[in-house]
PALUM-147942 format. One record per residue (C-alpha): x, y, z; residue number from 1; residue in one letter. Coordinates in steps of 0.2 Angstrom, whole numbers, padded with zeros to 4 digits. Layout:
    c1    c2    c3 num residu
     X     Y     Z NUM      A
...
# end
This chain:
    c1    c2    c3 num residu
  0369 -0238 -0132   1      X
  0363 -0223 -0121   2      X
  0346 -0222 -0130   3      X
  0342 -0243 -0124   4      X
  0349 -0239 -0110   5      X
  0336 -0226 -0108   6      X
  0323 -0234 -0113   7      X
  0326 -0249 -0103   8      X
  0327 -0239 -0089   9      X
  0309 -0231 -0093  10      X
  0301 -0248 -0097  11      X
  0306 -0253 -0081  12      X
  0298 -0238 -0073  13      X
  0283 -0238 -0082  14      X
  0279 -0255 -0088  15      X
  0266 -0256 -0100  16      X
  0263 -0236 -0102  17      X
  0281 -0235 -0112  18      X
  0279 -0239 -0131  19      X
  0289 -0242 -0144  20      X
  0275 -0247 -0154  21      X
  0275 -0243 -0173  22      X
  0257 -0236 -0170  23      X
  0260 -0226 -0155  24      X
  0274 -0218 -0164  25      X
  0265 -0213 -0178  26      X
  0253 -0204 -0169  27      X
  0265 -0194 -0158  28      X
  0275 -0189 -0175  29      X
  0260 -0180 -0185  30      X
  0258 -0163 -0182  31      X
  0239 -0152 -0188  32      X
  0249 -0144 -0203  33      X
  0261 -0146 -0216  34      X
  0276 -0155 -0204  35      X
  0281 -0171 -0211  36      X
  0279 -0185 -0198  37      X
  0293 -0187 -0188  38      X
  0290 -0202 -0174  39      X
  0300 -0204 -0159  40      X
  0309 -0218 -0155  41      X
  0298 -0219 -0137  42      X
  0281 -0215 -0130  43      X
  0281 -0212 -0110  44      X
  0264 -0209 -0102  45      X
  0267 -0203 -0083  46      X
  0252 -0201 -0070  47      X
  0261 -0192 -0057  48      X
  0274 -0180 -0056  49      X
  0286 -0190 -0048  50      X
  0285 -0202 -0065  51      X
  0290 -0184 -0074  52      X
  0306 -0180 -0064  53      X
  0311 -0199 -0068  54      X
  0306 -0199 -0083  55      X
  0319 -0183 -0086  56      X
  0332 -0190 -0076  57      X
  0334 -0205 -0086  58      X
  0335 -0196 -0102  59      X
  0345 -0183 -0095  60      X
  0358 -0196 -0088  61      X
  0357 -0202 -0105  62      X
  0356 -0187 -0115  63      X
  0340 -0192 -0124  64      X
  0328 -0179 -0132  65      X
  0311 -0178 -0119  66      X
  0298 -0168 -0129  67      X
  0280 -0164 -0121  68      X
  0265 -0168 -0130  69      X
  0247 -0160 -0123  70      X
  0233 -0165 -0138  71      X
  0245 -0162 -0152  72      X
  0234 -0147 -0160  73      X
  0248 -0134 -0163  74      X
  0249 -0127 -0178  75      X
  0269 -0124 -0178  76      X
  0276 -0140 -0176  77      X
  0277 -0137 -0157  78      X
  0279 -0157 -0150  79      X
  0286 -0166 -0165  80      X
  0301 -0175 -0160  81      X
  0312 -0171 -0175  82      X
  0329 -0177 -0166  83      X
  0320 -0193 -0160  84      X
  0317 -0197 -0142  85      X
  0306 -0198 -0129  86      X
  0286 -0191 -0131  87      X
  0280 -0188 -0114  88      X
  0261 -0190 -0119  89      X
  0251 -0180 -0104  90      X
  0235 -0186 -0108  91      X
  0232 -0199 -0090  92      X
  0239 -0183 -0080  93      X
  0220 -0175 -0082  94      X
  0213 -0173 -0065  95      X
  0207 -0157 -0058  96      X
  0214 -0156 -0041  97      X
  0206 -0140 -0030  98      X
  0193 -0128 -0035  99      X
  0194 -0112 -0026 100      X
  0177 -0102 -0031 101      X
  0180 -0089 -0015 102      X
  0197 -0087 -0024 103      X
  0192 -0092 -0042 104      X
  0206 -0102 -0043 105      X
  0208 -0120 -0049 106      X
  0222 -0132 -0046 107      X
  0223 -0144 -0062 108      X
  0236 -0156 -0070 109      X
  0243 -0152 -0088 110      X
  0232 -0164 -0095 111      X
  0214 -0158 -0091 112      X
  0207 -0150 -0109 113      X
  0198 -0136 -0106 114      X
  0181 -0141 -0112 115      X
  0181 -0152 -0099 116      X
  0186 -0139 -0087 117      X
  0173 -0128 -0091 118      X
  0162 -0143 -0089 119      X
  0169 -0146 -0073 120      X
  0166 -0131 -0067 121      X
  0148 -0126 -0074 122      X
  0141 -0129 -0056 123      X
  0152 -0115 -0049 124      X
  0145 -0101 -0056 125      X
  0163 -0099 -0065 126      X
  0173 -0102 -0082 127      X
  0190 -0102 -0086 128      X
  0189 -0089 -0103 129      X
  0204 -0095 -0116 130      X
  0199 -0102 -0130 131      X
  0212 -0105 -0143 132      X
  0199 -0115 -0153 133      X
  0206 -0134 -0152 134      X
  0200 -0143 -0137 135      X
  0216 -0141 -0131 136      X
  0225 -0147 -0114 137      X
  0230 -0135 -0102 138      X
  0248 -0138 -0100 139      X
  0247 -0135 -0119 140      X
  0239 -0121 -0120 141      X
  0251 -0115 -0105 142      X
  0268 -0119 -0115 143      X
  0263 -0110 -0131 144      X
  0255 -0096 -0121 145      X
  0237 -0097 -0129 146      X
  0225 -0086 -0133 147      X
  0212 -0084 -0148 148      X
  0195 -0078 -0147 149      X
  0190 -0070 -0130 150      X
  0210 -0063 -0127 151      X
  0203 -0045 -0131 152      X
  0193 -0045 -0115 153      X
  0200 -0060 -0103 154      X
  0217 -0059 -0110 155      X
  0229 -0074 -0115 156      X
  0236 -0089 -0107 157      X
  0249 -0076 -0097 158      X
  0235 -0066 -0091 159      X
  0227 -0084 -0082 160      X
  0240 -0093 -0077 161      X
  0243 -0088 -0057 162      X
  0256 -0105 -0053 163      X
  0265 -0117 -0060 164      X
  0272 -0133 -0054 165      X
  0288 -0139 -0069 166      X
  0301 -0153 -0068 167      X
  0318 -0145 -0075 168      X
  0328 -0154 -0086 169      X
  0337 -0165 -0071 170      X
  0323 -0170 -0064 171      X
  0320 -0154 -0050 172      X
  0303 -0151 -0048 173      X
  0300 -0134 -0044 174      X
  0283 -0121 -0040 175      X
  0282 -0105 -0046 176      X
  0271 -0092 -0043 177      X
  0257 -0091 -0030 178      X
  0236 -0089 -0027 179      X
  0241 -0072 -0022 180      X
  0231 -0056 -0032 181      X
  0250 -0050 -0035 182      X
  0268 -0050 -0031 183      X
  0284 -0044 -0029 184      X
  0295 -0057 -0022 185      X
  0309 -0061 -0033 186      X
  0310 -0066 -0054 187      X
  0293 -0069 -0062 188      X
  0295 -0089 -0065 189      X
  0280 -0093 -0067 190      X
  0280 -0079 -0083 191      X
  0295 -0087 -0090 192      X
  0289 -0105 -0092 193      X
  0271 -0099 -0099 194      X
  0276 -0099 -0117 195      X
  0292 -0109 -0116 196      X
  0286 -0121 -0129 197      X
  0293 -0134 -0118 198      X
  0312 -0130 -0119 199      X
  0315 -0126 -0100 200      X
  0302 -0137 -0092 201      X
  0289 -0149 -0092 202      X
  0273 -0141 -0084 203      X
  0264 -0153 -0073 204      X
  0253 -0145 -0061 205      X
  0243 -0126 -0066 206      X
  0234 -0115 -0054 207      X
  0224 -0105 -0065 208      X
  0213 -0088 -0064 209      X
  0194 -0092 -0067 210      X
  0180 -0077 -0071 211      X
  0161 -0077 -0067 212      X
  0150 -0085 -0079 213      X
  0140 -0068 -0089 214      X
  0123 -0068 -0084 215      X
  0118 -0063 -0101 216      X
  0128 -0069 -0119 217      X
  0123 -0058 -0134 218      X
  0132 -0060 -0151 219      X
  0131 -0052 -0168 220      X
  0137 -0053 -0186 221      X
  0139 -0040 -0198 222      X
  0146 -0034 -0214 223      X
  0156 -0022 -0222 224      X
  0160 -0019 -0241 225      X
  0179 -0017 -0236 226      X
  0188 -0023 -0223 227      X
  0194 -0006 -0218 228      X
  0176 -0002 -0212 229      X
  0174 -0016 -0203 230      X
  0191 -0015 -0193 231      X
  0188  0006 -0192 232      X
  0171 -0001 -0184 233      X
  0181 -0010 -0169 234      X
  0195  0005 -0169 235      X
  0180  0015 -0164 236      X
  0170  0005 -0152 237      X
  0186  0001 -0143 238      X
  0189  0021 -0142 239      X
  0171  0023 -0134 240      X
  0177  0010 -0121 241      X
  0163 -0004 -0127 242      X
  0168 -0020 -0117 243      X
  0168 -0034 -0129 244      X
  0171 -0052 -0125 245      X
  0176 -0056 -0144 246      X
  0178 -0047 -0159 247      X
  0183 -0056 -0174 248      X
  0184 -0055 -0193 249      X
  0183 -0066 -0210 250      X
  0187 -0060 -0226 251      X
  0176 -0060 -0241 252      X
  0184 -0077 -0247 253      X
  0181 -0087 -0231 254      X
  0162 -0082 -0234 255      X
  0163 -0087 -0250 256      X
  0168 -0106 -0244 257      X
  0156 -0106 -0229 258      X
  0144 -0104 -0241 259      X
  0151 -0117 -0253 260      X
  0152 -0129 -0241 261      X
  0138 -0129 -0229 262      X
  0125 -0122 -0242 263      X
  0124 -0104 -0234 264      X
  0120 -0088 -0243 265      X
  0130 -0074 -0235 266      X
  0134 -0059 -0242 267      X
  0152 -0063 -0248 268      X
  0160 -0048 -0239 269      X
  0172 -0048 -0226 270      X
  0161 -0049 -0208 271      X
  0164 -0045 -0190 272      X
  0155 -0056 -0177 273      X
  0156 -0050 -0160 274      X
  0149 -0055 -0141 275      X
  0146 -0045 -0126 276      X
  0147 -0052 -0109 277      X
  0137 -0043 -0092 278      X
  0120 -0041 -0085 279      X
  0104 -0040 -0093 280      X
  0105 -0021 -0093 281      X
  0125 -0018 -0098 282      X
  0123 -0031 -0115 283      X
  0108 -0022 -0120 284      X
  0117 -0004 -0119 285      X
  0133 -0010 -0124 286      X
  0125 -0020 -0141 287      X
  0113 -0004 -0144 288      X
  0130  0008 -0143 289      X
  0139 -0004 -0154 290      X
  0125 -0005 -0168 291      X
  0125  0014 -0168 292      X
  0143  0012 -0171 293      X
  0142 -0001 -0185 294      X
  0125  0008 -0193 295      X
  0138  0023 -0195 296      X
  0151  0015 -0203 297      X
  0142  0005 -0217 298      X
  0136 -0008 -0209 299      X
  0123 -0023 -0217 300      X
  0115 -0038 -0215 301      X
  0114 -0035 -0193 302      X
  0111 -0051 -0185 303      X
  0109 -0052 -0166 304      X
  0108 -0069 -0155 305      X
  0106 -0073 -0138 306      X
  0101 -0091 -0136 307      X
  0116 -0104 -0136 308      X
  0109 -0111 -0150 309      X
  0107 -0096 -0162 310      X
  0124 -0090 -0155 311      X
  0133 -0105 -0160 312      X
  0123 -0105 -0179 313      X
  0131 -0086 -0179 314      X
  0146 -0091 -0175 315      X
  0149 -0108 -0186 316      X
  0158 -0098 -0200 317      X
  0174 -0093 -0187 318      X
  0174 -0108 -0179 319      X
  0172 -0120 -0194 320      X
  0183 -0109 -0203 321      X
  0198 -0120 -0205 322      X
  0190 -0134 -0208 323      X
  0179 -0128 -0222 324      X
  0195 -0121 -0231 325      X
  0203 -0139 -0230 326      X
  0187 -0147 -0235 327      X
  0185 -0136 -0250 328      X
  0201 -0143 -0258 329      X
  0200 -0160 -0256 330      X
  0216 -0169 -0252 331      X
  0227 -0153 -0246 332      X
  0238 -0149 -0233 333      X
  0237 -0134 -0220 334      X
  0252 -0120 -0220 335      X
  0242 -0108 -0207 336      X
  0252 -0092 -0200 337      X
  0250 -0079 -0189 338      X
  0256 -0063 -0187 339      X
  0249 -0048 -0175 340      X
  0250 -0031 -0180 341      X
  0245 -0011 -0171 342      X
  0228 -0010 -0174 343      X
  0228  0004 -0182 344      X
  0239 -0006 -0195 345      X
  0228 -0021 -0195 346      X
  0217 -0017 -0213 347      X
  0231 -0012 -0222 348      X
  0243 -0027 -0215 349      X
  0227 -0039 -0221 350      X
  0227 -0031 -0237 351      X
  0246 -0032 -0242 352      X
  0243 -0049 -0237 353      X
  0229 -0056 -0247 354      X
  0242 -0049 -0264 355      X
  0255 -0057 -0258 356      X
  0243 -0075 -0258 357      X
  0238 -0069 -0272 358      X
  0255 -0067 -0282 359      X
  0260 -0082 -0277 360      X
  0248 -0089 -0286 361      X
  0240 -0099 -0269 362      X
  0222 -0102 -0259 363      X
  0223 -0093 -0242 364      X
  0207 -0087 -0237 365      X
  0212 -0071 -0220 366      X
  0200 -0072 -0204 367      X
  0210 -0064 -0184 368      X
  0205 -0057 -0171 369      X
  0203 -0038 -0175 370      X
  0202 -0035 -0156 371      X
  0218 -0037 -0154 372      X
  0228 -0035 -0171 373      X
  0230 -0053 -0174 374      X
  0227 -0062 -0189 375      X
  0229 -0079 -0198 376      X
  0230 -0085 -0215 377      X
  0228 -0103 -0220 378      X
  0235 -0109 -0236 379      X
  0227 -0124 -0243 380      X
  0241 -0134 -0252 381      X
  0244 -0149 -0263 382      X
  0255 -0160 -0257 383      X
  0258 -0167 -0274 384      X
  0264 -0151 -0278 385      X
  0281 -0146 -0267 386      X
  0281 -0131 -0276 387      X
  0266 -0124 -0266 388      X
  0274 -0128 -0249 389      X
  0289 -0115 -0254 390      X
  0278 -0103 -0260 391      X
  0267 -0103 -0243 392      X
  0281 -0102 -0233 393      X
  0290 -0089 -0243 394      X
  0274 -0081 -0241 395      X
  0273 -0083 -0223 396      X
  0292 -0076 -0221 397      X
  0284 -0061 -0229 398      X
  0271 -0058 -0219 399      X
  0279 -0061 -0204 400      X
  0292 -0047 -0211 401      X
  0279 -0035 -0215 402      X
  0274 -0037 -0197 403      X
  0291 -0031 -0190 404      X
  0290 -0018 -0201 405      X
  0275 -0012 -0193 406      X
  0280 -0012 -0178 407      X
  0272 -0029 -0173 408      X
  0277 -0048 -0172 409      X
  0281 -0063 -0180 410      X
  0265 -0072 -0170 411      X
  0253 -0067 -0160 412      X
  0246 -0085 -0153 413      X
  0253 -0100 -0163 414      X
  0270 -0101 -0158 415      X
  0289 -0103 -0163 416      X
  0292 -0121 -0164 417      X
  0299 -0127 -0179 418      X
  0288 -0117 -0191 419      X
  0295 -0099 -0185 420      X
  0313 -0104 -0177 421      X
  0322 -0097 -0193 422      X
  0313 -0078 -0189 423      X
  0317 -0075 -0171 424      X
  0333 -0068 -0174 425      X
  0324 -0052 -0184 426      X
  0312 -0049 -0171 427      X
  0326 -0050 -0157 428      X
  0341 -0050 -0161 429      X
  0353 -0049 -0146 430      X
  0339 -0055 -0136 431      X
  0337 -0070 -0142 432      X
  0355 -0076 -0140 433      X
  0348 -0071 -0121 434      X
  0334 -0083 -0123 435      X
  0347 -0096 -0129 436      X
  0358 -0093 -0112 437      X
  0342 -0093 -0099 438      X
  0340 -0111 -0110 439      X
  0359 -0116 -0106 440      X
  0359 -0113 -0088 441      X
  0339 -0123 -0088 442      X
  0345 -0137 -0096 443      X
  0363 -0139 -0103 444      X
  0362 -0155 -0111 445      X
  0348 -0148 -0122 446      X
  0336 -0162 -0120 447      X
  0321 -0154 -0119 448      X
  0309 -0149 -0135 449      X
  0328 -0148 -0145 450      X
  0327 -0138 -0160 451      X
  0315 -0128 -0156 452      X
  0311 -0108 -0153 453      X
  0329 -0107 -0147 454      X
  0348 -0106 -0157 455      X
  0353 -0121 -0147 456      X
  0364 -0136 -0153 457      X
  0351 -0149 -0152 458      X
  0356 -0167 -0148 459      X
  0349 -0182 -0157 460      X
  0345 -0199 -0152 461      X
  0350 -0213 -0165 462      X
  0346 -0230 -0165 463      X
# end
């Protein structure tokens, strides 16, 4: 059969670093949320890629699904291998290859994480700025065009990425983009493989855009009795062209499980929690300017830190936040979606949300980025119950609805994948058929990432 066949063939190439062990499998068929497991039939672990074109011209002679796996973290079903397979685990592609600090560039493979980057690169004076979160790995956080915290001032994932080096579907391996500042030489590649999700390509080589380390860090945390203060706060520090490097919410009912699980006693109102980046002198006036702004919109409980450590105890509650929510219902599962909206839209989206939770009868505390209009909602669900998993999806179908309805979209970091695929159509509608094509003429046997993202025909690999 062609799927032996193919895996023969891989086994041969890469001895012991192809598994078919039950195991293995497993581990490459969870996803972080609600997705059931799905294993494939194979697990490949390239170093180089040259093992990445063979890899994708066995399958593609054999037409086997080949899906890419980074750290596994996304939260749409991103690199489960529904239709079976081939996992092309990244993890042994993790070296960093050429730092450029005159250039602030750096050459790395897909599998470096970013923590690990940014510990890499401590010495240089430099930091690479995306932070979706998850430790996640590069070529990852490239396919699904990351963002999360620092995006309102560093920008995402497309802002970062200056090059590219992907093996296509046959095996070609191709370079896009340059170290250049900018260019104007012929179609943006490098732009259309930074959030493919894996459907066009397999990234393995990223030259990527790195900032200067601030001289000086300073975070706060505030809150608000309504969330439309606190998001009028950031409308107006954004108008009085403040710089912040983060700005970030919670609402009231992830306070009340911060403090319900780690034994905290904050005022349970929604929060903003913001940082400034810069010299000495720029944080001090930027932080002074912005706690005029928030003493003049209501304001309480100001709390200002500038050492790591009382910067990271300031910001626990957003980054524990989705761990806290789970761990507050012992036993669920995860359904967390995103949508991004106008900022000016942003309080009133977060509101029509929380009722539509609410009449459904679910759990799903509301944190985002306010910066930036992007928010997320993480229904705790469970798994004894199917009749929550329809609800949180019927809910997320809303949301993301409400979103085109004001003028936003569908996501704003997490992705397609499988989670989303059913929704692209009302946010593009002849353009995704476009999308579908550009897939076509990339890879016409449609063995890469199938079934996501895309209105593709997906093939499967059987037994």
């Amino acid at each position: 059969m062609a799927l032996e066949q193919a895996l023969n063939a891989l086994e041969a190439l890469l001895g012991a670093r192809l598994s078919r062990k039950s195991g293995d499998l497993d581990q490459h068929g969870h996803s972080e949320t609600w997705f059931p497991t799905t294993p494939p039939h194979a697990v490949a672990w390239p170093e180089t890629t040259q093992e990445v074109s063979a890899i994708a011209k066995i399958c593609s002679a054999e037409g086997v699904p080949l899906v890419a796996w980074g750290t596994g973290t996304s939260l749409e079903g991103h690199a489960l291998a529904q239709n079976g397979g081939v996992v092309l685990d990244t993890s042994r592609m993790n070296q960093i290859l050429a730092t450029d600090a005159e250039d602030r560039l750096v050459r790395v493979q897909p599998g470096v994480t970013r923590v690990r980057l940014n510990d890499e690169l401590r010495a240089t004076g430099l930091f690479f700025p995306v932070d979706p979160g998850a430790d996640a790995s590069l070529g990852g956080m490239a396919a699904t065009r990351a963002s999360g915290t620092t995006a309102v001032r560093y920008g995402t994932m497309r802002h970062n990425v200056a090059a590219l080096e992907v093996v296509l579907a046959d095996g070609r391996i191709i370079r896009t983009g340059s170290g250049a500042v900018k260019s104007s030489s012929g179609y943006d590649l490098t732009a259309l493989f930074v959030g493919s999700e894996g459907t066009l390509g397999i990234i393995t080589e990223l030259t990527l855009r790195l900032h200067a380390q601030p001289e000086t860090i300073s975070s706060a945390v505030c809150a608000f009795d309504t969330l439309e203060q606190a998001v009028e706060t950031v409308q107006m520090t954004i108008q009085m062209g403040i710089p912040m490097a983060r700005i970030e919410f919670v609402d009231s009912e992830i306070v009340k499980v911060f403090n319900k699980m780690n034994h905290t006693t904050m005022p349970e109102k929604p929060h903003l929690m913001i940082e400034f980046h810069g010299s000495d002198v720029s944080v001090a006036e930027d932080s002074r300017r912005f706690g005029e702004v928030v003493a003049e919109m209501g304001g309480a409980d100001f709390e200002w830190a500038t050492t790591t450590e009382e910067r990271n105890r300031l910001w626990k509650i957003r980054h524990a936040a989705y761990s806290s929510i789970i761990a507050s219902r012992p036993g669920c599962i995860g359904l967390v979606t995103d949508v991004c909206v106008p900022i000016s839209r942003l309080a009133e989206a977060v509101e029509r949300g929380r009722d539509m939770i609410a009449a459904k009868g679910l759990f799903g505390p509301i944190l985002g980025h306010v910066g930036d209009g992007n928010f997320h909602a993480t229904l705790a669900l469970d798994p004894s119950d199917p009749s929550e998993l329809e609800r949180a999806k019927e809910v997320g179908h809303e949301l993301a609805e409400m979103a085109l309805e004001m003028g936003g979209t569908i996501t704003g970091e997490h992705g397609i994948g499988l989670g989303k695929r059913g929704l692209m159509a009302a946010e593009h509608g002849e353009a995704w058929a476009v999308m579908g094509q550009i897939k076509a003429a990339l890879d016409p046997n449609g063995i890469l990432n199938p079934g996501k993202m895309l209105p593709d025909t997906a093939p499967a690999a059987k037994a």
